[in-house]
SEBAKOL-796534 format. One line per 8 residues: their letters; for each residue x, y, z of C-alpha. Coordinates in steps of 0.2 Angstrom, whole numbers. Layout:
BEGIN
a	X:Y:Z | ... $
***
This chain:
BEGIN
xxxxxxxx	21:127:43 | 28:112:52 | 22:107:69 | 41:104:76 | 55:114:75 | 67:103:74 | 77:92:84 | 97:95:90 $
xxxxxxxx	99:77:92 | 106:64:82 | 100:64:63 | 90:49:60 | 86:41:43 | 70:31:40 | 67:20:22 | 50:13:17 $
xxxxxxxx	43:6:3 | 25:6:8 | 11:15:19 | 11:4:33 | 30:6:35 | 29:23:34 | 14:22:48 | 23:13:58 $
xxxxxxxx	37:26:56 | 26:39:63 | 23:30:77 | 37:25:82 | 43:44:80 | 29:47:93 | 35:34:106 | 53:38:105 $
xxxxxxxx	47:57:108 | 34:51:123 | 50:40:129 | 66:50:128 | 56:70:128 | 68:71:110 | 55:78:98 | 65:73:82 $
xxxxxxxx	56:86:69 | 65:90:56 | 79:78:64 | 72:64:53 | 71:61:37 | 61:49:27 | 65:41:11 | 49:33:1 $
xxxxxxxx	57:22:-10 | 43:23:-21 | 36:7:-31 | 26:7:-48 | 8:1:-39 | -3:15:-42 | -14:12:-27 | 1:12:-17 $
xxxxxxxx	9:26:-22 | -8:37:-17 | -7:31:0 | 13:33:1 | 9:53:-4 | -6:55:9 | 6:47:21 | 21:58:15 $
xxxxxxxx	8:73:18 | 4:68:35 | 25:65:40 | 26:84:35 | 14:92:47 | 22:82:61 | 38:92:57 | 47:77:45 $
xxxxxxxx	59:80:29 | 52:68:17 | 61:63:0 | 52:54:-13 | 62:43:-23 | 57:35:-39 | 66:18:-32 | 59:7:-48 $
xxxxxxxx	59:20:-62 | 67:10:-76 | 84:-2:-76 | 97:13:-71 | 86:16:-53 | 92:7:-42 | 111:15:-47 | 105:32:-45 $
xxxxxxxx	95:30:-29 | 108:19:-19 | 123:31:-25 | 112:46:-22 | 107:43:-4 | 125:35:-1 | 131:50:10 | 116:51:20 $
xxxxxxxx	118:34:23 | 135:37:30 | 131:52:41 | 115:45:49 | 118:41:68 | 101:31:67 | 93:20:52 | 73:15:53 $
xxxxxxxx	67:1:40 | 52:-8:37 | 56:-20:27 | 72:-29:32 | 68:-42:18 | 69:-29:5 | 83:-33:-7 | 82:-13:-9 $
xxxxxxxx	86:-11:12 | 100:-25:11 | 108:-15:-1 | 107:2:10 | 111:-8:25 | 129:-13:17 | 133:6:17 | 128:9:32 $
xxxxxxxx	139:16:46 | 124:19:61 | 125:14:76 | 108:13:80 | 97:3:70 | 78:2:73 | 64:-12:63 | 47:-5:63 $
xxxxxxxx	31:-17:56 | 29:-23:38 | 14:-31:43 | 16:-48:48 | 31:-52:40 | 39:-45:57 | 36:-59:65 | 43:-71:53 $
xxxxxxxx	62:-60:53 | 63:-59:72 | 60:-78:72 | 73:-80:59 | 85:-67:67 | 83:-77:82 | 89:-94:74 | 100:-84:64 $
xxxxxxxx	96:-91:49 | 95:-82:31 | 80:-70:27 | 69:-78:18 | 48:-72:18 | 37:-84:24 | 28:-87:9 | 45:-93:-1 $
xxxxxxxx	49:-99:14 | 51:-120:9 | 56:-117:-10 | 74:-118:-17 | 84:-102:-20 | 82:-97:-37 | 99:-86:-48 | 94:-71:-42 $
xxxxxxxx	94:-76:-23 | 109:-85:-26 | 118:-68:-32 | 112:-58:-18 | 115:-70:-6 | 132:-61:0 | 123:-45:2 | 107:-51:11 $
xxxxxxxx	120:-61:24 | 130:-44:26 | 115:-35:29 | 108:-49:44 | 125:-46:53 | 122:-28:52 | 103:-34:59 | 112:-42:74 $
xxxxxxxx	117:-31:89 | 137:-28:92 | 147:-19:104 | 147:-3:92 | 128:-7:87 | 109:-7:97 | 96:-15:86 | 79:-11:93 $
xxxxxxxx	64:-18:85 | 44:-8:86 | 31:-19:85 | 15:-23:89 | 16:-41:83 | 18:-54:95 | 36:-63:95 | 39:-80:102 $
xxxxxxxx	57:-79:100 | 69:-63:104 | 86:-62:96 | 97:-60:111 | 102:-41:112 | 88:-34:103 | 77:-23:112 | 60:-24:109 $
xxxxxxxx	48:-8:110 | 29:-11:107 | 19:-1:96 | 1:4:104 | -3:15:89 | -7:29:102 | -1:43:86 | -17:36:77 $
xxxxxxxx	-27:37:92 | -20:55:97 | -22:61:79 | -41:52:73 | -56:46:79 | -63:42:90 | -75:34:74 | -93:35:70 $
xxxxxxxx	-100:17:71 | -112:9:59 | -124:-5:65 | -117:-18:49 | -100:-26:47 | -87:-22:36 | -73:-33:28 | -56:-33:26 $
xxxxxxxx	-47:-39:10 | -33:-49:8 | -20:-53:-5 | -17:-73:-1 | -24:-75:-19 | -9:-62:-27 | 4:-71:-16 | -1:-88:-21 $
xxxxxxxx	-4:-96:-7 | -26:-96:-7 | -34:-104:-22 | -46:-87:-30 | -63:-97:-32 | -61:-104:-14 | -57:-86:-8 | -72:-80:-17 $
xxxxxxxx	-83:-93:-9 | -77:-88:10 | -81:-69:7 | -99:-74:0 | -102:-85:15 | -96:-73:27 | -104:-57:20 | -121:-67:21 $
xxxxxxxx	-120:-73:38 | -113:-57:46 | -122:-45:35 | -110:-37:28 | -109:-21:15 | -90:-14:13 | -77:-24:9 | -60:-14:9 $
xxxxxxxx	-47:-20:-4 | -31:-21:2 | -19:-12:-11 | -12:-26:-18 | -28:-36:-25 | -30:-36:-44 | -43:-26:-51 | -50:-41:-59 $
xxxxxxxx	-54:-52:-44 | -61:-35:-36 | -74:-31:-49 | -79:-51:-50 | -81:-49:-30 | -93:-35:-30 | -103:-42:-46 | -104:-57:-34 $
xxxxxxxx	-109:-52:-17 | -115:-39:-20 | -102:-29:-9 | -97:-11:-11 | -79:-13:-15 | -68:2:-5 | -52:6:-13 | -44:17:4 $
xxxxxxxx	-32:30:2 | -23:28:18 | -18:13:29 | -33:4:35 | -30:8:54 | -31:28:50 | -46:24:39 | -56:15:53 $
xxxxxxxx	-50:25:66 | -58:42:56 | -73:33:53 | -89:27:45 | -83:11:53 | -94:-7:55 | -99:-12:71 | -89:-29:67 $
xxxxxxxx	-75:-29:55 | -72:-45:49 | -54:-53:42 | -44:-67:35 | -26:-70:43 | -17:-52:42 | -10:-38:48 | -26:-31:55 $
xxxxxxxx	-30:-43:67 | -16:-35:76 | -17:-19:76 | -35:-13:71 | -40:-19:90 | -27:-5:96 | -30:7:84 | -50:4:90 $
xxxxxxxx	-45:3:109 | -59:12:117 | -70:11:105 | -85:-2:103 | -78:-11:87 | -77:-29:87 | -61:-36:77 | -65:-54:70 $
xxxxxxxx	-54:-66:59 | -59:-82:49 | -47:-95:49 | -40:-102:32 | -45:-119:28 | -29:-129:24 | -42:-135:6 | -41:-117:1 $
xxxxxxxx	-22:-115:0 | -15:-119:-18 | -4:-133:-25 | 13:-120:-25 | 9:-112:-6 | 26:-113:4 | 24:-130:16 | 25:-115:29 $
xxxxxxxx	8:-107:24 | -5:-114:36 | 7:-115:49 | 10:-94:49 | -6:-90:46 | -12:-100:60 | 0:-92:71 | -6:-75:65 $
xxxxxxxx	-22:-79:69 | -19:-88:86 | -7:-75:91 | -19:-61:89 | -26:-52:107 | -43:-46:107 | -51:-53:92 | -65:-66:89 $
xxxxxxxx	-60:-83:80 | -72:-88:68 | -70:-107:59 | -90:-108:51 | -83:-102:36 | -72:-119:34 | -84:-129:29 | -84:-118:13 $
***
């Protein structure tokens, strides 16, 4: 049986396309209960729109478990499943989309989103975390220039960007606040720039803390994977160098892949360093807050610098992150790579800076 009841209030309608997203969902469910007293329950309804990555859909479906003891309706779509897809899901959810009083995204550079923000009647609309990516659209929303992610960010538009380019500028006026329309943006990134009218919440991740932990520590260190490599933007050999390097001089034993590393540079990392390779089943924040966690968990520019030292708070872990040496970065990273990444790292609170590795 479900936690909640149920909520009276307005129905709210929540779209995610990864397990972060639909973390940061939950906590922003949380705040707005610990805010307003409005337990939402069955008041909101969360639509995976499911990709094909298997790693990714095992951590969407422990995610979607864990929506459902807190009371939440969740409906699994199989957003990707061939050519006619897309059709299906956007004309299936269309009535939903017109009746919600509320719509929560993660991803408000999804081509997917755009779409559903087209159709979209709410008056409320709320922005919760896809990592740092965040960061990059509230700058942009600010400037009010198109949405474009920061790793594409410097490159020409290609046919497919210049077809859609209607529908992602309808959806940034719907991402602008209007006299019919509040915009409210949960993070727990930093933001130098805040688009005028948008109000801005911050995440604390106190769901994680309520609901896990506090960890058992271990004396080693642990590190966290990065997928710079996939992306394009960090050279693989260079990136394979930096995790030796720092996995000897901080002693090391786990390195936890982040879902979106290739198998192939995986099993050359562990045949390499030695390192026992951790494939997690749920965001890394729920993972380290349950525990075996390192006494130091190290990283490379990501999300985690962010929001591992609150999901730890209280605890005696020690978040650290390595720089990435403008050498590593590959001929085709955006001209706006070293720039964001620097800023991740700069930006982040509570964390130790480590530049040895740059001599790599």
């Amino acid at each position: 049986m479900s936690r909640r009841a149920g909520s009276a209030g307005p129905h709210t309608l929540a779209f995610v396309e990864s397990p972060v997203q639909l973390l940061n969902v939950l906590e922003w469910a949380h705040a707005h209960e610990l805010a307003s007293g409005d337990a939402l329950g069955a008041g909101l309804t969360l639509v995976v729109l499911s990709p094909t990555d298997p790693m990714t859909r095992g951590q969407l479906r422990r995610m979607a478990e864990l929506a459902r003891d807190e009371g939440h309706e969740v409906r699994w779509e199989e957003a990707r499943g061939g050519p006619a897809a897309p059709f299906q899901t956007v004309g299936g959810l269309a009535g939903m989309l017109r009746k919600a009083d509320r719509v929560v995204l993660g991803d408000p550079f999804s081509r997917y989103v755009q779409l559903l923000l087209t159709i979209t009647r709410a008056g409320e609309l709320v922005v919760v975390d896809d990592g740092t990516a965040t960061m990059e659209f509230v700058a942009q929303l600010a400037r009010g220039e198109r949405l474009v992610r920061w790793h594409r960010k410097g490159g020409r538009p290609g046919p497919r960007d210049l077809v859609f380019a209607p529908v992602s500028s309808v959806a940034r006026k719907r991402l602008t606040p209007s006299g019919d329309r509040r915009v409210e943006i949960f993070s727990s990134m930093p933001m130098e720039e805040k688009p005028e009218g948008v109000t801005v919440v911050a995440n604390t991740f106190a769901w994680t803390r309520s609901r896990f932990g506090p960890p058992r520590i271990t004396k080693g260190a642990d590190m966290v994977g990065t997928s710079l490599v996939e992306t394009g933007v960090v050279d693989g050999d260079a990136y394979l160098e930096a995790v030796k390097l720092l996995s000897k001089t901080h002693g090391t034993t786990r390195y936890f892949a982040h879902r979106r590393e290739s198998v192939e540079k995986l099993h050359r990392l562990a045949v390499e360093t030695g390192l026992e390779v951790v494939r997690p089943d749920l965001p890394l924040e729920l993972i380290a807050r349950r525990g075996p966690i390192g006494r130091t968990i190290l990283s490379f520019p990501s999300t985690v610098v962010h929001t591992l030292p609150l999901a730890l708070a209280g605890t005696e872990v020690k978040v650290a992150v390595c720089d990435i040496d403008p050498a590593w970065l590959t001929e085709n990273a955006s001209p706006r790579a070293q720039g964001f990444l620097s800023g991740v790292t700069g930006t982040a609170r509570d964390v130790t800076r480590l530049s040895a590795v740059a001599a790599v």
